[in-house]
N, CA, C and O atoms as a Maestro MAE file, in Angstrom:
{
 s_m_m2io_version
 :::
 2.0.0
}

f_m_ct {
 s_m_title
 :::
 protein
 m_atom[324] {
  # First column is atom index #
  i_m_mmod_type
  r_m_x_coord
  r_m_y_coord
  r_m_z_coord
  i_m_residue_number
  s_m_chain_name
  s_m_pdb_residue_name
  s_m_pdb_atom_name
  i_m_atomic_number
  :::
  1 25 50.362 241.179 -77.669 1 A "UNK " " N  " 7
  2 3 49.738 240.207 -78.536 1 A "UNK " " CA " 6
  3 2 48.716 239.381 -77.767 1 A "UNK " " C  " 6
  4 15 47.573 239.356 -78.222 1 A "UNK " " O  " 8
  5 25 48.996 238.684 -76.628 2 A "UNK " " N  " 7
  6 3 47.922 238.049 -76.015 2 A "UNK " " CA " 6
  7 2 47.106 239.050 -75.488 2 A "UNK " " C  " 6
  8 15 46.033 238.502 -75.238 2 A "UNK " " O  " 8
  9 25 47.068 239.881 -75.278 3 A "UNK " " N  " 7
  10 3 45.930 241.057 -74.572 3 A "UNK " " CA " 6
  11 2 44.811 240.918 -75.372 3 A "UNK " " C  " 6
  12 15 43.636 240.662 -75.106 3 A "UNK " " O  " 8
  13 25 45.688 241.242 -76.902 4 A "UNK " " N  " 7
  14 3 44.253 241.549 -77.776 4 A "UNK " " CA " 6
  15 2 43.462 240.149 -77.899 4 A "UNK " " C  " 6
  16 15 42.241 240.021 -77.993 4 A "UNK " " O  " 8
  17 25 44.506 239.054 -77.877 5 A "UNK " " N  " 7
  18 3 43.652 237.894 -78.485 5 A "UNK " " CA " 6
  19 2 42.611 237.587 -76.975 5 A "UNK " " C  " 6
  20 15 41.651 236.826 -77.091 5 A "UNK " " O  " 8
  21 25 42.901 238.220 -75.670 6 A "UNK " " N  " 7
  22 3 42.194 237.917 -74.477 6 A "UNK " " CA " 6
  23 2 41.063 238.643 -74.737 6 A "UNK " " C  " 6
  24 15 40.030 238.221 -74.217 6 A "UNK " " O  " 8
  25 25 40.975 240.007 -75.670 7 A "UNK " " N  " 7
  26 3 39.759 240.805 -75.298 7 A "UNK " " CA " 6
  27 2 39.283 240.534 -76.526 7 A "UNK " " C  " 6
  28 15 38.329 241.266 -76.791 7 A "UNK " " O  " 8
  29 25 39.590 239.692 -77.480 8 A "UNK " " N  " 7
  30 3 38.932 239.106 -78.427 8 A "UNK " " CA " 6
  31 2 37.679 237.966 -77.674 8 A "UNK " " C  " 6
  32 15 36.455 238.029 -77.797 8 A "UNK " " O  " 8
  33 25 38.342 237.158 -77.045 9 A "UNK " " N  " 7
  34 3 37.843 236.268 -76.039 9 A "UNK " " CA " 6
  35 2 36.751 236.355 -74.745 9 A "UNK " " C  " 6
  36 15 35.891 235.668 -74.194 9 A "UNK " " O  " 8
  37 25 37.389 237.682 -74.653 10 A "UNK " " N  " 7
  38 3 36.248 237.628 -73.219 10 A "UNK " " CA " 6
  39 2 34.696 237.969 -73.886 10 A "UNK " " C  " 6
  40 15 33.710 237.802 -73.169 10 A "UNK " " O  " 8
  41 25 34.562 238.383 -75.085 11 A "UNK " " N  " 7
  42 3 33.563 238.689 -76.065 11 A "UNK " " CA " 6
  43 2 32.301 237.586 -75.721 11 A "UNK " " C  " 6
  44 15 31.294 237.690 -75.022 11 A "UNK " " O  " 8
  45 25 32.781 236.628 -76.447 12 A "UNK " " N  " 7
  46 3 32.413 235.391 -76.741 12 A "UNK " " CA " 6
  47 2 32.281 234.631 -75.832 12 A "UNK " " C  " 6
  48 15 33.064 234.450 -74.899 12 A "UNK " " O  " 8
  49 25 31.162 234.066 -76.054 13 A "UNK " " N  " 7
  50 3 30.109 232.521 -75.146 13 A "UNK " " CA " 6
  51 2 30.818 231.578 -75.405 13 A "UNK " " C  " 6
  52 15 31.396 231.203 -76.425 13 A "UNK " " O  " 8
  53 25 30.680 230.979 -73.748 14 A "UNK " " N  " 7
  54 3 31.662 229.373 -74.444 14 A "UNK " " CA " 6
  55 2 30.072 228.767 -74.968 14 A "UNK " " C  " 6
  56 15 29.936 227.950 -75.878 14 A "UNK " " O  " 8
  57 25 29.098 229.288 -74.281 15 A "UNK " " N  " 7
  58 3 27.676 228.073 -74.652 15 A "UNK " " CA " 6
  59 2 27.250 228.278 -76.012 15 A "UNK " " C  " 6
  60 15 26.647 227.296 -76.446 15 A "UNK " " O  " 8
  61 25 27.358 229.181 -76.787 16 A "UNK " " N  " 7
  62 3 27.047 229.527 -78.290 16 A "UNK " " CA " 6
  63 2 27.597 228.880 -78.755 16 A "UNK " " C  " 6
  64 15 27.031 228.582 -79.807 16 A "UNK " " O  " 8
  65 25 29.190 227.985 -78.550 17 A "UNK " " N  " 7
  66 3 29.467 226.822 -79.010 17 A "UNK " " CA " 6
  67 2 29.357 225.651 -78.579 17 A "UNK " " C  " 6
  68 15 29.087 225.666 -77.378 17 A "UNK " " O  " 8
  69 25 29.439 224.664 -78.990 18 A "UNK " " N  " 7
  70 3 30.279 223.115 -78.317 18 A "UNK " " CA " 6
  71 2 31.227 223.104 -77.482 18 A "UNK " " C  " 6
  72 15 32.053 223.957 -77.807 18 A "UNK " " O  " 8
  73 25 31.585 222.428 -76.345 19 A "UNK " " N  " 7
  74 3 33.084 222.400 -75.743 19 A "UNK " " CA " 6
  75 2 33.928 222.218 -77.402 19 A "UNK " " C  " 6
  76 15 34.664 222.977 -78.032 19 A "UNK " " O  " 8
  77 25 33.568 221.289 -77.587 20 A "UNK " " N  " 7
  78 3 34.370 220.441 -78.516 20 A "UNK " " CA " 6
  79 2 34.856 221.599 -79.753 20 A "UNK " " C  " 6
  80 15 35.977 221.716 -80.249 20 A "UNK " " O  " 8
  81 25 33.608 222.392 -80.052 21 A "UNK " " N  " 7
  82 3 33.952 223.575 -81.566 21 A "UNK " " CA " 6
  83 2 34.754 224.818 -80.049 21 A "UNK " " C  " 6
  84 15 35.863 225.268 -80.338 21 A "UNK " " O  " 8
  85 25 34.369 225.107 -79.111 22 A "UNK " " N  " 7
  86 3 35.328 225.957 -78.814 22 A "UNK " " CA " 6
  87 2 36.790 225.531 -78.336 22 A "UNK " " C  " 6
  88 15 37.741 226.269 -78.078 22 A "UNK " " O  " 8
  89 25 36.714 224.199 -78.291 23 A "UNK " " N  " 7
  90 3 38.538 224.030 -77.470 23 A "UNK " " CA " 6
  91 2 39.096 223.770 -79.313 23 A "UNK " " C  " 6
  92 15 40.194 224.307 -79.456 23 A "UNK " " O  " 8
  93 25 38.677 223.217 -80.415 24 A "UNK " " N  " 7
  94 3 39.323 223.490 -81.371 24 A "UNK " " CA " 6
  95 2 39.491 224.757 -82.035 24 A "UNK " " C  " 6
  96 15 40.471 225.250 -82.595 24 A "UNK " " O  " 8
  97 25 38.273 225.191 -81.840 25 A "UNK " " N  " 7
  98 3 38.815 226.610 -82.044 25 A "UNK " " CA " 6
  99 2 39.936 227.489 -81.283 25 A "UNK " " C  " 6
  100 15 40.516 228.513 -81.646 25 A "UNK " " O  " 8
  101 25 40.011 226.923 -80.402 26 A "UNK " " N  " 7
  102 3 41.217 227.921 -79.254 26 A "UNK " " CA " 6
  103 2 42.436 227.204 -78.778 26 A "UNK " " C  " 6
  104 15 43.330 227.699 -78.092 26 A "UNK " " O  " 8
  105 25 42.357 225.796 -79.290 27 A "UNK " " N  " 7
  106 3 43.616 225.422 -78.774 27 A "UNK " " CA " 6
  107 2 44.990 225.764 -78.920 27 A "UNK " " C  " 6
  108 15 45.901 225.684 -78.095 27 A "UNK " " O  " 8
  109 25 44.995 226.245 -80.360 28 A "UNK " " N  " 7
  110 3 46.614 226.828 -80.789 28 A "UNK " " CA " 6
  111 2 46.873 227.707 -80.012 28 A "UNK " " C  " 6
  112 15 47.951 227.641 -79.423 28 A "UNK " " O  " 8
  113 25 45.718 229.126 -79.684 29 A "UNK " " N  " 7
  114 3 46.365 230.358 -79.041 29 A "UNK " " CA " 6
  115 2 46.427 229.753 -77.412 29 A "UNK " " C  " 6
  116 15 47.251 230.331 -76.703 29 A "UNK " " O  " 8
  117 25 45.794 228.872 -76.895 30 A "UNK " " N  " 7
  118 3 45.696 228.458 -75.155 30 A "UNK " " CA " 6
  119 2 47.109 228.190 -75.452 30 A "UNK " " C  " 6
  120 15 47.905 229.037 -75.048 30 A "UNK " " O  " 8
  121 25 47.698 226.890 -76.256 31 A "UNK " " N  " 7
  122 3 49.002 226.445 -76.637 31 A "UNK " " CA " 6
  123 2 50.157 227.878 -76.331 31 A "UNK " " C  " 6
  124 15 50.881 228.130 -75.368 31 A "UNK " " O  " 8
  125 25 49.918 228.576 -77.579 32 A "UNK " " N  " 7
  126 3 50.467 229.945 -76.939 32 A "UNK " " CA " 6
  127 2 51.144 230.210 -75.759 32 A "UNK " " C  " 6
  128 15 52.287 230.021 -75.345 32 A "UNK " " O  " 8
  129 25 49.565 230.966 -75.099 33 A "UNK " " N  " 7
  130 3 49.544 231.338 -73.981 33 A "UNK " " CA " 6
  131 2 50.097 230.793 -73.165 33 A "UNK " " C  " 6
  132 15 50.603 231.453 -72.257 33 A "UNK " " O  " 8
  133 25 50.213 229.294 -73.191 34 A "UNK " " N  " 7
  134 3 50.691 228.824 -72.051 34 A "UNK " " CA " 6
  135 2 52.617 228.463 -72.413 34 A "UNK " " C  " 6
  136 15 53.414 228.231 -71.504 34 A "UNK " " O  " 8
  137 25 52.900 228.490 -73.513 35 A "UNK " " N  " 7
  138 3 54.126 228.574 -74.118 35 A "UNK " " CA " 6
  139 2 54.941 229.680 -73.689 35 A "UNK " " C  " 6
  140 15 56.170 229.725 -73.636 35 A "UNK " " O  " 8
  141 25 53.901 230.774 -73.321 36 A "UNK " " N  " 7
  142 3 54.611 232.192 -73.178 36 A "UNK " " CA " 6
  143 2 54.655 232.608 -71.541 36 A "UNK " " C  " 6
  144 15 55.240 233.484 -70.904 36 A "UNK " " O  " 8
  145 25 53.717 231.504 -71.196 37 A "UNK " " N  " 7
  146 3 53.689 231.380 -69.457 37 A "UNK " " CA " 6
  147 2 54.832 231.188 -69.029 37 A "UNK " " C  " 6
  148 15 55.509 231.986 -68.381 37 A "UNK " " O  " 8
  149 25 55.192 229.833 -69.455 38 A "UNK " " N  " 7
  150 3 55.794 228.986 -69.264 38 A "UNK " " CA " 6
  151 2 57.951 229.212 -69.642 38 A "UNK " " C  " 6
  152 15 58.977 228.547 -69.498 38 A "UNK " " O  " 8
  153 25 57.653 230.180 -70.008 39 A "UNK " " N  " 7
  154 3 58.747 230.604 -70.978 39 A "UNK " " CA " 6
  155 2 59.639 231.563 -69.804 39 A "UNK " " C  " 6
  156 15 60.848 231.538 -69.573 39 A "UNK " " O  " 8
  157 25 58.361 232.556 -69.059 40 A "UNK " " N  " 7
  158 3 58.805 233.162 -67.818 40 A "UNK " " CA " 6
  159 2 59.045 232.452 -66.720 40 A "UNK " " C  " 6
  160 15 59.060 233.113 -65.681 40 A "UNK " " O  " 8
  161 25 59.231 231.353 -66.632 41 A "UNK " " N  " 7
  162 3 59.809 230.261 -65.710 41 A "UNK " " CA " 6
  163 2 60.897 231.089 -64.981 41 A "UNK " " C  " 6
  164 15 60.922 231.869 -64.029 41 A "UNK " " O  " 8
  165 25 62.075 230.396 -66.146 42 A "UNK " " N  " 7
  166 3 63.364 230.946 -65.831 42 A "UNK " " CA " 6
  167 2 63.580 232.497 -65.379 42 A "UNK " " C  " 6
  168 15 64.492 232.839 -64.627 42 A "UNK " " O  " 8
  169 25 62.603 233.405 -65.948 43 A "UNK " " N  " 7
  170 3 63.248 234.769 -65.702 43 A "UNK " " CA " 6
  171 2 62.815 235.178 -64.640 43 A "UNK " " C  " 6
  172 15 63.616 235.892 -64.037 43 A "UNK " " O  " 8
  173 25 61.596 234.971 -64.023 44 A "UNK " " N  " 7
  174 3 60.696 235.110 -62.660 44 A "UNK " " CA " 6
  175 2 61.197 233.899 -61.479 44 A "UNK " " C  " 6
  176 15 60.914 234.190 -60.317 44 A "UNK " " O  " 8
  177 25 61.803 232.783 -61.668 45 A "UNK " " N  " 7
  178 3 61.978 231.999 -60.682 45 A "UNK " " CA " 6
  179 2 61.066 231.787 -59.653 45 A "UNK " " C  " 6
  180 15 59.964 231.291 -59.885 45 A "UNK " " O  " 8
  181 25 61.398 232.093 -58.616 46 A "UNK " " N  " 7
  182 3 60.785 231.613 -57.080 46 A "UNK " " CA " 6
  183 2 59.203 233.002 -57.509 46 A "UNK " " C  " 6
  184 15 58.088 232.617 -57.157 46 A "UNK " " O  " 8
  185 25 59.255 233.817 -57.907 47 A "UNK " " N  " 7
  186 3 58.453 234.713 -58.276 47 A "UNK " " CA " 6
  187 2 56.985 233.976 -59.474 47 A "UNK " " C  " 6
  188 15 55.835 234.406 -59.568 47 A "UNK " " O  " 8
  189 25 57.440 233.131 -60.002 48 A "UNK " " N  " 7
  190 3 56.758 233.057 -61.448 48 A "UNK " " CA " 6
  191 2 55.492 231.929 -60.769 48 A "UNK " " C  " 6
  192 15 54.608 231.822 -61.619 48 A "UNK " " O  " 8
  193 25 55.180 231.112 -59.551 49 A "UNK " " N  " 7
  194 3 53.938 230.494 -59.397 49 A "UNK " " CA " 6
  195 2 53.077 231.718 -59.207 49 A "UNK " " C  " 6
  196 15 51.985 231.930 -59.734 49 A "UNK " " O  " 8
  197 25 53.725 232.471 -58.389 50 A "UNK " " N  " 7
  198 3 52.155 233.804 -57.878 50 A "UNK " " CA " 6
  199 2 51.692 234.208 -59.196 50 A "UNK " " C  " 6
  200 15 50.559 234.259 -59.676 50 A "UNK " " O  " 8
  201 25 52.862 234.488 -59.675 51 A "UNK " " N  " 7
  202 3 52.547 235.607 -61.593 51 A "UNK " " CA " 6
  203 2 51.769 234.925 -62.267 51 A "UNK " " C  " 6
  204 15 50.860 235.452 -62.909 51 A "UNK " " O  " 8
  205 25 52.022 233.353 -62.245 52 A "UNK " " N  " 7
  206 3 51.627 232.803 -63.173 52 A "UNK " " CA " 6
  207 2 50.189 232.369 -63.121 52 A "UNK " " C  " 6
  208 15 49.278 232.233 -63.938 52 A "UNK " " O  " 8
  209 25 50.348 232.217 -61.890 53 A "UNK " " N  " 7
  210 3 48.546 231.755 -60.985 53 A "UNK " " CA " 6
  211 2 47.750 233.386 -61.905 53 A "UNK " " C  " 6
  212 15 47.288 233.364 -63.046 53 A "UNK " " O  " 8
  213 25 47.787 234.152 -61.335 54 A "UNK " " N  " 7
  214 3 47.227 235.728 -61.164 54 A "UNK " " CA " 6
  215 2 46.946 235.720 -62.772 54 A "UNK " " C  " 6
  216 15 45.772 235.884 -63.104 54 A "UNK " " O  " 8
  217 25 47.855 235.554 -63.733 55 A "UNK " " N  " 7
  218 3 47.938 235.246 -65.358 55 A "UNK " " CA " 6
  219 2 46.904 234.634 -65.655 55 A "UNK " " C  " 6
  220 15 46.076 235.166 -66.395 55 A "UNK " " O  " 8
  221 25 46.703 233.272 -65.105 56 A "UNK " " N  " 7
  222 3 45.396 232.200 -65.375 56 A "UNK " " CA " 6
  223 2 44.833 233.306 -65.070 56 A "UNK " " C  " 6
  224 15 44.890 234.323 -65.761 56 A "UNK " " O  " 8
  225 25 44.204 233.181 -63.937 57 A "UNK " " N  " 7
  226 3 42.999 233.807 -62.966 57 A "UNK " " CA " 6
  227 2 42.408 235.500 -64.017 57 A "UNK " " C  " 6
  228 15 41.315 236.014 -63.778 57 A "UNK " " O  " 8
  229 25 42.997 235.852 -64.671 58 A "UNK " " N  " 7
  230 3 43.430 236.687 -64.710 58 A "UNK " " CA " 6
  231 2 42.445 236.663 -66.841 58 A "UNK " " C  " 6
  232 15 42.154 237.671 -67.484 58 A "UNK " " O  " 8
  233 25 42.212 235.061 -67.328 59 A "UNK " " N  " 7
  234 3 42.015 234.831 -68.476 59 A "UNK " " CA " 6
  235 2 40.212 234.476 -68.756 59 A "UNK " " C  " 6
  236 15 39.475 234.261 -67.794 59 A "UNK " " O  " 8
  237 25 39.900 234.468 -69.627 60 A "UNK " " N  " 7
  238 3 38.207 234.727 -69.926 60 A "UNK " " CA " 6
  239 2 38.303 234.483 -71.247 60 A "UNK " " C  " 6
  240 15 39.047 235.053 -72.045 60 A "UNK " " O  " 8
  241 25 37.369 233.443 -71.501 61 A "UNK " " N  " 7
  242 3 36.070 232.903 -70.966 61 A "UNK " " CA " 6
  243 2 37.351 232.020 -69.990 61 A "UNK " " C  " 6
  244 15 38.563 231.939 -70.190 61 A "UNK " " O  " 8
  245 25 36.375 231.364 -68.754 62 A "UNK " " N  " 7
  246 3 37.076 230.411 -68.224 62 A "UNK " " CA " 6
  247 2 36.904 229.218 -68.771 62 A "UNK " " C  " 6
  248 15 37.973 228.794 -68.330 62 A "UNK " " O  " 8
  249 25 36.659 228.692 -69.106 63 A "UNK " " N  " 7
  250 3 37.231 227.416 -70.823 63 A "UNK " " CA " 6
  251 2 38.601 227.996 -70.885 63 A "UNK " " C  " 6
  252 15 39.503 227.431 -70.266 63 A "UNK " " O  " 8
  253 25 38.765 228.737 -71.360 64 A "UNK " " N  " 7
  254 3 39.353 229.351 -72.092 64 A "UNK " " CA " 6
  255 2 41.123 229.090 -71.144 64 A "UNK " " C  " 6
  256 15 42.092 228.421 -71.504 64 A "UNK " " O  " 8
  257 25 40.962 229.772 -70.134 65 A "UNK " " N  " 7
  258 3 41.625 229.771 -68.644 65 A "UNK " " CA " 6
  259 2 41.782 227.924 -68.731 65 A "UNK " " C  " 6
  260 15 42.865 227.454 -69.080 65 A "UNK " " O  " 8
  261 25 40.954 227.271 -68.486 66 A "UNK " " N  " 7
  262 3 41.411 225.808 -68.136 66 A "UNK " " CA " 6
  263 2 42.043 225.251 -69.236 66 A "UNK " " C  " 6
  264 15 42.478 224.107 -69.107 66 A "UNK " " O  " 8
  265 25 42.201 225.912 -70.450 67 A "UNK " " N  " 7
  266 3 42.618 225.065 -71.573 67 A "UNK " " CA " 6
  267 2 44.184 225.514 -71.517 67 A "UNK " " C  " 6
  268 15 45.111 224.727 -71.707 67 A "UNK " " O  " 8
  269 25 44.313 226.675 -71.273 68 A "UNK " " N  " 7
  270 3 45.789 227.666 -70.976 68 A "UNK " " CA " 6
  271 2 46.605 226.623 -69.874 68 A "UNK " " C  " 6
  272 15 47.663 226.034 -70.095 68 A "UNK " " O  " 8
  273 25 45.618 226.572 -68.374 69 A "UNK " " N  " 7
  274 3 45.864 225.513 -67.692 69 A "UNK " " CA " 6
  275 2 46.864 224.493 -67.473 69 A "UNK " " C  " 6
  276 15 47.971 224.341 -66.957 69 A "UNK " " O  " 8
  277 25 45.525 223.553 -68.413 70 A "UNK " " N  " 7
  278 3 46.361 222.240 -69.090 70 A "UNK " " CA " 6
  279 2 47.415 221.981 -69.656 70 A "UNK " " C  " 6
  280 15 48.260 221.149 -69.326 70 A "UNK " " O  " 8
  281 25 47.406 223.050 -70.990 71 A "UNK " " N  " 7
  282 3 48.327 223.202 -71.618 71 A "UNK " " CA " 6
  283 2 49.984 223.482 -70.607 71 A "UNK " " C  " 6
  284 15 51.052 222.976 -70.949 71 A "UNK " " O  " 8
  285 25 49.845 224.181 -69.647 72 A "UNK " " N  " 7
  286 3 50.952 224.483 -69.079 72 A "UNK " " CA " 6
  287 2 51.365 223.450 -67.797 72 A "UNK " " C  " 6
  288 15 52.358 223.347 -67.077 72 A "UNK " " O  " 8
  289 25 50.059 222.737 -67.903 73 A "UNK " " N  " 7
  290 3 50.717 221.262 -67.243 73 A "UNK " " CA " 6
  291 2 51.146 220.167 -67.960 73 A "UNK " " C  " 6
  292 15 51.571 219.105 -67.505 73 A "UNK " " O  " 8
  293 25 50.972 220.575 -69.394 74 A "UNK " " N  " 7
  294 3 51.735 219.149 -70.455 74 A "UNK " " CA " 6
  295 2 53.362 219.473 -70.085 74 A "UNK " " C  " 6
  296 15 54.318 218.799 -69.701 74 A "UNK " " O  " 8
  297 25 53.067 221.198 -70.496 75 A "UNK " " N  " 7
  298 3 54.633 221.348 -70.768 75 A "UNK " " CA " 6
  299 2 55.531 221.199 -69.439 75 A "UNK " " C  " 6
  300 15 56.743 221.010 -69.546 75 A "UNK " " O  " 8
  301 25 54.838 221.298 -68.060 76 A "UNK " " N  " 7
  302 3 55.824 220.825 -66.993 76 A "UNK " " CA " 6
  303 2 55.776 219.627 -66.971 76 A "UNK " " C  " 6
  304 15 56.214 219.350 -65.855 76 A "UNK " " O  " 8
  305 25 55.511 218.640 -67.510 77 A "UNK " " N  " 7
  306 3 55.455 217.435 -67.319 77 A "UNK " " CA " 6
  307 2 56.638 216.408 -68.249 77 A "UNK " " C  " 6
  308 15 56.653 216.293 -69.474 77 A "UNK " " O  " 8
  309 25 57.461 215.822 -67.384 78 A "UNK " " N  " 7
  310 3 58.649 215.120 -67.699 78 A "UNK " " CA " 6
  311 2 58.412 214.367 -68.792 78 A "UNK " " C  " 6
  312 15 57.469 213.591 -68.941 78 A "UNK " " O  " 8
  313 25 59.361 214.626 -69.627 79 A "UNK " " N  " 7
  314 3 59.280 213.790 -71.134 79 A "UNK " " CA " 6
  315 2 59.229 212.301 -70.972 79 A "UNK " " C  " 6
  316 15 60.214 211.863 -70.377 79 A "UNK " " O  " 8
  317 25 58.473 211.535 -71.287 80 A "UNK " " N  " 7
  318 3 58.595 210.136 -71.236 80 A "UNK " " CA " 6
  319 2 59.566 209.638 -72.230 80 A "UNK " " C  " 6
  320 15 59.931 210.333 -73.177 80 A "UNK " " O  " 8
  321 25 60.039 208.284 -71.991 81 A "UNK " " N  " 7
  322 3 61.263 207.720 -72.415 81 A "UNK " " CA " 6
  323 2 61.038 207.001 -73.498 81 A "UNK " " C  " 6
  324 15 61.966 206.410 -74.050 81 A "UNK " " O  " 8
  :::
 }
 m_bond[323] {
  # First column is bond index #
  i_m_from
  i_m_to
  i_m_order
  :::
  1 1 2 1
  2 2 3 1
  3 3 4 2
  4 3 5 1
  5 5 6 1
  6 6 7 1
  7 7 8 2
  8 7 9 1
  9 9 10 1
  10 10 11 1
  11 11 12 2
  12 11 13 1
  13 13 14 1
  14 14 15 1
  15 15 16 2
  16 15 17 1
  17 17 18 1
  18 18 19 1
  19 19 20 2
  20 19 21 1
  21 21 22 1
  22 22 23 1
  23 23 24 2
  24 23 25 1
  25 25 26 1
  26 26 27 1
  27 27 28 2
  28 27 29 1
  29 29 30 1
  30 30 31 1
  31 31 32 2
  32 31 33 1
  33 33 34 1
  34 34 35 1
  35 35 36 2
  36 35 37 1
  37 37 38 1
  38 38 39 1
  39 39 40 2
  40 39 41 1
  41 41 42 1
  42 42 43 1
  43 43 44 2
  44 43 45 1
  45 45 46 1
  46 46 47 1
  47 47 48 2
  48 47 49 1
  49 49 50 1
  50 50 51 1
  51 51 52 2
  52 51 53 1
  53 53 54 1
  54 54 55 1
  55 55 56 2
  56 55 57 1
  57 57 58 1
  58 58 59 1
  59 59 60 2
  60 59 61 1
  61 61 62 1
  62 62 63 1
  63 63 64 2
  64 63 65 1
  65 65 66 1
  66 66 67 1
  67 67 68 2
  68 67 69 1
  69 69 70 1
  70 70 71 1
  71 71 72 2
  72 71 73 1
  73 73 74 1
  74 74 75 1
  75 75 76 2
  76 75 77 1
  77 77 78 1
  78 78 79 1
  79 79 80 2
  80 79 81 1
  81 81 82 1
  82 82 83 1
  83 83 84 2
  84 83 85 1
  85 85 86 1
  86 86 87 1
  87 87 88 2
  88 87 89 1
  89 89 90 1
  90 90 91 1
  91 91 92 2
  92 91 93 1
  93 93 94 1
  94 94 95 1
  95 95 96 2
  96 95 97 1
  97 97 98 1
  98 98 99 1
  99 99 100 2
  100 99 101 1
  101 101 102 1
  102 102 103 1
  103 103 104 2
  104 103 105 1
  105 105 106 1
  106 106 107 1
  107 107 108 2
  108 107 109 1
  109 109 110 1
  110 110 111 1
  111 111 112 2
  112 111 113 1
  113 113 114 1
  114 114 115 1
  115 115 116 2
  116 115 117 1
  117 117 118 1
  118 118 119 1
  119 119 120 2
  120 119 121 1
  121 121 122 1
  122 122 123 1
  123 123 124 2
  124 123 125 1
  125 125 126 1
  126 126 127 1
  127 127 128 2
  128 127 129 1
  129 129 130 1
  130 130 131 1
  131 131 132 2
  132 131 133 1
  133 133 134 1
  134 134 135 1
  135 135 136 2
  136 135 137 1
  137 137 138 1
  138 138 139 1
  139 139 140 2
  140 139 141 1
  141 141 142 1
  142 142 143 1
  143 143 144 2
  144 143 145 1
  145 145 146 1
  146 146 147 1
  147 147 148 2
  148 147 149 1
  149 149 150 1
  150 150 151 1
  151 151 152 2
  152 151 153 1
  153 153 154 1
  154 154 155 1
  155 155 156 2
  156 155 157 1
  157 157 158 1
  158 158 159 1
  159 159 160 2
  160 159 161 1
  161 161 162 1
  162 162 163 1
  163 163 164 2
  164 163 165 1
  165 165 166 1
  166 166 167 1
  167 167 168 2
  168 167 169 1
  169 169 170 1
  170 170 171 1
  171 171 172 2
  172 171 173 1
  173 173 174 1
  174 174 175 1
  175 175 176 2
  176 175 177 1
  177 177 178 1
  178 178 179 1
  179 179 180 2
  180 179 181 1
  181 181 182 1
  182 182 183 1
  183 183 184 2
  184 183 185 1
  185 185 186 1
  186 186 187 1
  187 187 188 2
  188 187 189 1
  189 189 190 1
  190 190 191 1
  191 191 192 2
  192 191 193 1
  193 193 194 1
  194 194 195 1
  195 195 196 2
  196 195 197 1
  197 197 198 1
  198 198 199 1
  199 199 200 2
  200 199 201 1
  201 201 202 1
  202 202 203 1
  203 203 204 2
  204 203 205 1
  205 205 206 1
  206 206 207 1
  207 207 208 2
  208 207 209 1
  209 209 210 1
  210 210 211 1
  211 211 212 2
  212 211 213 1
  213 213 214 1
  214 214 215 1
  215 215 216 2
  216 215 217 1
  217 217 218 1
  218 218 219 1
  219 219 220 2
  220 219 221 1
  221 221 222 1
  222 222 223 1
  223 223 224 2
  224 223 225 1
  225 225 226 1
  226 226 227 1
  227 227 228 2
  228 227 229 1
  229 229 230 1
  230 230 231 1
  231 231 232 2
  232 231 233 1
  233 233 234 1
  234 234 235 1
  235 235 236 2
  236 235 237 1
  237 237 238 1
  238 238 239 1
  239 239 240 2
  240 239 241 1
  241 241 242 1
  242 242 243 1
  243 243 244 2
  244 243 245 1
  245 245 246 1
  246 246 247 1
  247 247 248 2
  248 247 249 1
  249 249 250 1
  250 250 251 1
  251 251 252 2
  252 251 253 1
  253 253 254 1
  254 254 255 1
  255 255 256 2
  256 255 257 1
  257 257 258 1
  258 258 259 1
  259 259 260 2
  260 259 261 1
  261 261 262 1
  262 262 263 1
  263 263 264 2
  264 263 265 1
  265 265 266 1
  266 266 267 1
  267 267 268 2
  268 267 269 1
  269 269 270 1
  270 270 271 1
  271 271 272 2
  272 271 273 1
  273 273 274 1
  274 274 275 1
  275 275 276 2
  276 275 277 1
  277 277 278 1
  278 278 279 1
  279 279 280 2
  280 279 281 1
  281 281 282 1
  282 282 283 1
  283 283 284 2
  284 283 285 1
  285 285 286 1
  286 286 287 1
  287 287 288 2
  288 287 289 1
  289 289 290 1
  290 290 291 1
  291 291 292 2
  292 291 293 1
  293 293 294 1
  294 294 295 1
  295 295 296 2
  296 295 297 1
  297 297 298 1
  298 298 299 1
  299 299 300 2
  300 299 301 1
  301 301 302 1
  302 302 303 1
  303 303 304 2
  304 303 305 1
  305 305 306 1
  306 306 307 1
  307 307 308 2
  308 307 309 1
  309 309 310 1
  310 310 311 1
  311 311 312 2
  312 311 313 1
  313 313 314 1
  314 314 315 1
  315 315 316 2
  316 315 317 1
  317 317 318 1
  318 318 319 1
  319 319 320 2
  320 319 321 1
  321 321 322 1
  322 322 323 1
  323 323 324 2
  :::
 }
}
């Protein structure tokens, strides 16, 4: 499922849009992506920073990559009280 939505992606100009019209346009699937990163935590352990690095590195447009990013630094980030 993310493959296709990646080679949907690597298609497409981030400059033909706005930051602003392409991160709304892509935020749900970055959300995703990084949901499904993030998910291989537990099953990869001490394994899952290299995988996960190589995963980013690995995503296009790079917008695209920094929004995946982010997203997977909300979700490591300790719930506030």
């Amino acid at each position: 499922m993310a493959q296709g939505r990646i080679d949907q992606l690597q298609g497409q100009r981030v400059t033909s849009l706005s930051r602003a019209e392409f991160h709304q346009q892509h935020l749900a699937d970055a959300r995703n992506e990084a949901l499904r990163l993030f998910q291989q935590k537990t099953v990869l352990q001490g394994a899952w920073l290299n995988w996960v690095a190589a995963q980013i590195y690995s995503l296009r447009p790079a917008a695209y990559a920094s929004m995946v990013r982010r997203e997977l630094q909300r979700l490591q980030e300790p719930e506030g009280p």
